[in-house]
N, C-alpha and C positions, 0 to 999 in steps of 0.2 A: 627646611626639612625635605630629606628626595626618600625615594620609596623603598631605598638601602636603609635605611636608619629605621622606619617602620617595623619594628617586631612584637608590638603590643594591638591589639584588637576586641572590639568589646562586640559580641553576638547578642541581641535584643531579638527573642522568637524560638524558640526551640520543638517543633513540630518536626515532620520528617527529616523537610528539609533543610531546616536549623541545624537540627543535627548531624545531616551530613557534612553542611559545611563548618561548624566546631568542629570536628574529626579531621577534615582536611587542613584546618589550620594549627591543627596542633602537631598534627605528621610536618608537616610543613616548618616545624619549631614556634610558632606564634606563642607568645604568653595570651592568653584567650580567658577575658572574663566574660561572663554571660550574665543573664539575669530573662526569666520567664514568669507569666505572672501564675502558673500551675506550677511554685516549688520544686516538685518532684521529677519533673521533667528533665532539672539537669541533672540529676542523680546520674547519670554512664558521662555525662562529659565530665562534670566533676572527678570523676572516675578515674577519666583518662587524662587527668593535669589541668583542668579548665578552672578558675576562681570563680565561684557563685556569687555575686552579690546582694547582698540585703533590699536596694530599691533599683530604681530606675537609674536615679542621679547619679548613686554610687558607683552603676555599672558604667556609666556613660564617664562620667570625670576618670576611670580606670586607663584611659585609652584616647589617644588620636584620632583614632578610628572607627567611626561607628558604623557597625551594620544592622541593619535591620529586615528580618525576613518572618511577615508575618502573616495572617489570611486576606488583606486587604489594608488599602489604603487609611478605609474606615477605625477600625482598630490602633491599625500606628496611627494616626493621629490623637486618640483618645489617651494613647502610652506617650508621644514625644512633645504632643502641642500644650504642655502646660508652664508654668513657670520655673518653677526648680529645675526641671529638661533641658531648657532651652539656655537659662542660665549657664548649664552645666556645659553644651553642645557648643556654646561662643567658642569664635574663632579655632570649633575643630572639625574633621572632615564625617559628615555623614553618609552614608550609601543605603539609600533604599530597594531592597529587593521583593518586597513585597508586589500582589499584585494590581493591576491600576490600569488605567486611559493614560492617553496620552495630556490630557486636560488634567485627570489628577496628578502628574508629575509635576508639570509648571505650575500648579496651586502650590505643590509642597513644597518644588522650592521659591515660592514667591516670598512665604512666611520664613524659611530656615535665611533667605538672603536676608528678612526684614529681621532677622537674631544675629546675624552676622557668625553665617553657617554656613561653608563651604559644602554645597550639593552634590549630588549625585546619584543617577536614575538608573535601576539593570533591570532585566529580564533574562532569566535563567532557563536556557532551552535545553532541559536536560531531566528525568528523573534522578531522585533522591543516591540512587546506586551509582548514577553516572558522576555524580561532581570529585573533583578531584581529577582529573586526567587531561593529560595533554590533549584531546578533541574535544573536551568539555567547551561548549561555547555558551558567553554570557557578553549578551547589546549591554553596552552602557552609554549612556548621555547626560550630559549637562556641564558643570564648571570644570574647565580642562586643570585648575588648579587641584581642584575635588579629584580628579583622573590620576592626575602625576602622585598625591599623598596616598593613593589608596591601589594603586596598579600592584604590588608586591603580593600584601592580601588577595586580591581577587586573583591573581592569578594561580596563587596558592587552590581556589576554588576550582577556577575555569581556564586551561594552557589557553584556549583558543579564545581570548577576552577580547572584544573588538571596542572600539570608540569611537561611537557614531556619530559626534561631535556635539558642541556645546546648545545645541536646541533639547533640552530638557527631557521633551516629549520623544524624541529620535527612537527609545530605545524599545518602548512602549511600542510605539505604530510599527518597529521593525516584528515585534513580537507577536501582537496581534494580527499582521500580515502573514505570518509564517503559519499561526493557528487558526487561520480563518484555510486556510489552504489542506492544511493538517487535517481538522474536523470535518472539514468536506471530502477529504479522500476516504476517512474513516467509517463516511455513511455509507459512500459508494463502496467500500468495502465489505460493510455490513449487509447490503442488496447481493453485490456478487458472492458472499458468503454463500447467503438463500440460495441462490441461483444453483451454484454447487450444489447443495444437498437436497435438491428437487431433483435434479439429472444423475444422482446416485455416485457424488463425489465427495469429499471433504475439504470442508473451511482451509483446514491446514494443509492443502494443497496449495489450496487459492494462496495465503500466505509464502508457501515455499516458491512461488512463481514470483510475486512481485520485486523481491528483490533484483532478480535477474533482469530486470524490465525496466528496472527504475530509472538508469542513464538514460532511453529511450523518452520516458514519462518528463524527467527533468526537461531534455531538449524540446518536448510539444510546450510547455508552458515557459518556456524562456521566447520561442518562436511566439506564442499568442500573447506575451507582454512585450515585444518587440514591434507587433504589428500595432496592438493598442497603442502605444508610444508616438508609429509613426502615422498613426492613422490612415494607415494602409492594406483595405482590407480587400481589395480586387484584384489580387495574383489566386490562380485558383490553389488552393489548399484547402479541400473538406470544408464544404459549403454550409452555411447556415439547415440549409433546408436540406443538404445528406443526413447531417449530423439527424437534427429532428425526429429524421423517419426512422433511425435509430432506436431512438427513445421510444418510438412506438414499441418499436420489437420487443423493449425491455419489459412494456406495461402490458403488453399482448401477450408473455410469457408468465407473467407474475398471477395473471387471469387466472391462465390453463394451468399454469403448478400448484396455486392456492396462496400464493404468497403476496406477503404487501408492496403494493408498488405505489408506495410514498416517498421514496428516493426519486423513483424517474416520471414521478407524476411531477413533483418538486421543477425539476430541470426542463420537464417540456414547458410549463407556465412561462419559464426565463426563455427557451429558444421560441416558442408562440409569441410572445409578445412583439419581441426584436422581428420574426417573421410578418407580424402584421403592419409594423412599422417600415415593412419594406427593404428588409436587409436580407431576406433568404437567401439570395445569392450572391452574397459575400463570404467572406469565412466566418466560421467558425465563431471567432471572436469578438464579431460583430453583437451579436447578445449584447455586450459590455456597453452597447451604448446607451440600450435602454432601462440597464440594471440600476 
């Protein structure tokens, strides 16, 4: 089977982003069965050419190819890990999009390898609007066989699908690295929001600025995982203990403006610490030792 021959796919999860990506496999010409366990849900895919199926099993034996994108790990297993399922699943390719640890990837496929289930783990870096498009990016990992039968479909999803290779968890720990990064820029967004509308500017200033900054933003934190890497953190580049007094300034101004300074209350704990540890004058990213 190569991933020319694949034009049949079966969607297990129909929530936002289920439905976006039913929509793009069917633009895409996919024969697209689904099956959700809220009925009504596929009422617009059915709509748009997609086969509804009656149970789980039905949906599943429809297709080579299964996907599945649900609220959690928890959930698909309650839908895939039963016997009729798994029966139905032998010797065909599954893709898990739902989301998870890196530890619940290699659980799930420990059980689909012990059904004789070709696996397969994604994470989808993208809202629901964004799938479908050549920059659409989606980590996947685990059975490079699982990869090669299902590459056609995903990319139908995601132009930009990468393969993180056959370590299960790969695609997971890519994902949660990117959102641990993500979430943390969003708080510090949320503090310099504040910031702005205490000195009589707008949020959506602050917004229209970062874009133009961001090649800037990328290169400091490619430079402070580079230093981590080599552990090398005694070339002067913005010192533990600049940084720091920084943060003062940040919590020194949240005082006087009336705002909360729980974001850089947060960060000075992380540069105090690594300070008391004796790294102040190193860089920056010294922190990272005692995080």
């Amino acid at each position: 089977m190569t991933t020319s021959t694949i034009k049949a796919v079966t969607l297990i999860g129909l929530g936002a982003m289920g439905q976006a990506l039913g929509q793009a496999l069917l633009q895409q010409g996919f024969k697209l069965t689904v099956w959700n366990r809220n009925a009504a849900k596929a009422a617009p895919l059915q709509a748009a050419g997609a086969i509804v199926a009656a149970t789980v099993a039905e949906a599943i034996s429809a297709s080579p190819v299964v996907i599945t994108c649900i609220t959690d790990y928890n959930i698909s297993r309650s839908i895939i890990h039963t016997q009729a399922t798994a029966a139905a699943l032998k010797g065909k390719t599954w893709v898990e999009l739902s989301s998870g640890t890196p530890k619940e990837a290699r659980d799930q496929e420990a059980w689909a390898k012990a059904n004789d289930i070709h696996y397969l783990d994604g994470a989808i870096l993208a809202t629901p609007d964004q799938i479908g498009f050549p920059n659409t990016s989606l980590f996947v990992s685990g059975s490079k066989t699982a990869y090669d039968n299902s590459e056609a479909p995903l990319k139908a999803i995601a132009g930009a699908l990468q393969y993180m290779g056959e370590d299960t968890g790969a695609a997971s720990t890519w994902d949660m690295g990117f959102l641990a990064v993500l979430y943390g820029a969003m708080s510090g967004f949320f503090h310099g929001g504040r910031v702005f509308e205490a000195e009589g500017l707008t949020i959506g200033a602050l917004g229209n600025m970062i874009p133009l900054i961001a090649p800037a933003l990328g290169e400091m934190l490619k430079h402070m995982g580079d230093t981590i890497q080599s552990d090398s953190y005694n070339v002067p580049y913005s010192s533990l203990d600049l940084c720091a007094g920084s943060i003062d300034l940040f919590i020194k101004h949240a005082e006087e403006a009336g705002i909360s300074s729980e974001v850089p209350s947060s960060i000075k704990k992380i540069f105090k610490r690594a300070q008391d540890a004796g790294y102040g004058s190193e860089q920056v990213a010294a922190a990272y030792k005692t995080y």
